[in-house]
Every structure is written in C-alpha cells, then in structure tokens.
VOGU-3710 file (C-alpha; in Angstrom, 3 decimals, decimal comma):
1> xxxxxxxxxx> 11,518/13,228/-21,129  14,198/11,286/-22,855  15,546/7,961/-21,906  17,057/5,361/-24,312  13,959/2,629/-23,948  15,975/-0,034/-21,995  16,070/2,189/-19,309  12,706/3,278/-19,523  11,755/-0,805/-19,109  14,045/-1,520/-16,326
11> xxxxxxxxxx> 12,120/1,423/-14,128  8,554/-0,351/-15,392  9,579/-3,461/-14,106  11,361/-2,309/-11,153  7,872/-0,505/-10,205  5,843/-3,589/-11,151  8,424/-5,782/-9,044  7,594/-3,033/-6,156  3,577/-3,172/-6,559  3,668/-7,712/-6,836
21> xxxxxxxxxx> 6,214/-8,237/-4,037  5,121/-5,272/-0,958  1,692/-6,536/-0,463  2,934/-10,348/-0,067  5,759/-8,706/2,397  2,502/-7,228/4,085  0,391/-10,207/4,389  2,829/-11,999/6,245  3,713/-8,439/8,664  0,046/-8,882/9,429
31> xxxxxxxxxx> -0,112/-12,587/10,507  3,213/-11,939/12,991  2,090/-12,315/16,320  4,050/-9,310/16,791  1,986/-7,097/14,840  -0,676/-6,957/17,430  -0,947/-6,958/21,131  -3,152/-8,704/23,493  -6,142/-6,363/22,716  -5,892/-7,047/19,423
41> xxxxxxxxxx> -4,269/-3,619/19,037  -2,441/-2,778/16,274  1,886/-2,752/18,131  4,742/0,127/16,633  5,606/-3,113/14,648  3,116/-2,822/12,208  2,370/0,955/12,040  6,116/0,911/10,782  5,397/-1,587/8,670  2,181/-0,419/7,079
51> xxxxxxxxxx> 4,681/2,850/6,638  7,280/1,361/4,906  5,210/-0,757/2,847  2,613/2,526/1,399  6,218/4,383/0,932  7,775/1,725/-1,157  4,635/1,287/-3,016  3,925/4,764/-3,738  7,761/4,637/-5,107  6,730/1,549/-7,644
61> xxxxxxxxxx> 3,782/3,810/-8,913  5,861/6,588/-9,153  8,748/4,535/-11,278  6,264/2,802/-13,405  4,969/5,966/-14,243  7,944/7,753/-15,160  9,344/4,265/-16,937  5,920/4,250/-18,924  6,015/8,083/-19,441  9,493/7,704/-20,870
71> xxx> 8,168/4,974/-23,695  5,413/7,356/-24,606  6,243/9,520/-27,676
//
C-alpha cells in the first residue's frame, strides 16, 4: 500500500485519538443514571452505547493499522 507518509500519520493519530477518547466517553455512559434501571439492569441506553463505543473502537484499530501499515516499507 502506498500513501505519501503525512497521510499515513494523520490515520495513526486519528485511530489513537479513537482508542484515548471512547473509553473516557464510556466511563461516564456507565455512571448515567440512565444506563441502568431499578434492578440494576443494564437499560437500551447503554447496550447502544456499549455498541457504538466497540464499533468506533474497532474503527481506531483498524485506522491505526492501516496508517502504521502504510509507514512500513
């Protein structure tokens, strides 16, 4: 794969910026009162959440990888 190597950074650190801010987003999803019923049951508000959050993070790996694979000769 080629890409000229400023390109190949910008998708590291857009899938570094992905993997150090989606786990802060989900620490704070978790403490919502909304993210758990009476029970103590986990609500649709944070199975979406959790969802969104594994998706977006599987993306950073993915783009960190390809950025990284890029730099490689």
């Amino acid at each position: 794969m080629e890409l000229p190597a400023a390109l190949s950074w910008i998708l590291v650190i857009a899938g570094v910026w992905s993997l150090v801010v989606w786990p802060q987003f989900l620490r704070r999803v978790l403490k919502d009162p909304r993210a758990h019923d009476a029970s103590g049951k986990a609500t649709k508000f944070l199975t979406v959440h959790v969802v969104l959050v594994t998706i977006s993070m599987v993306l950073g790996v993915a783009t960190a990888g390809i950025g990284i694979a890029a730099l490689l000769p």
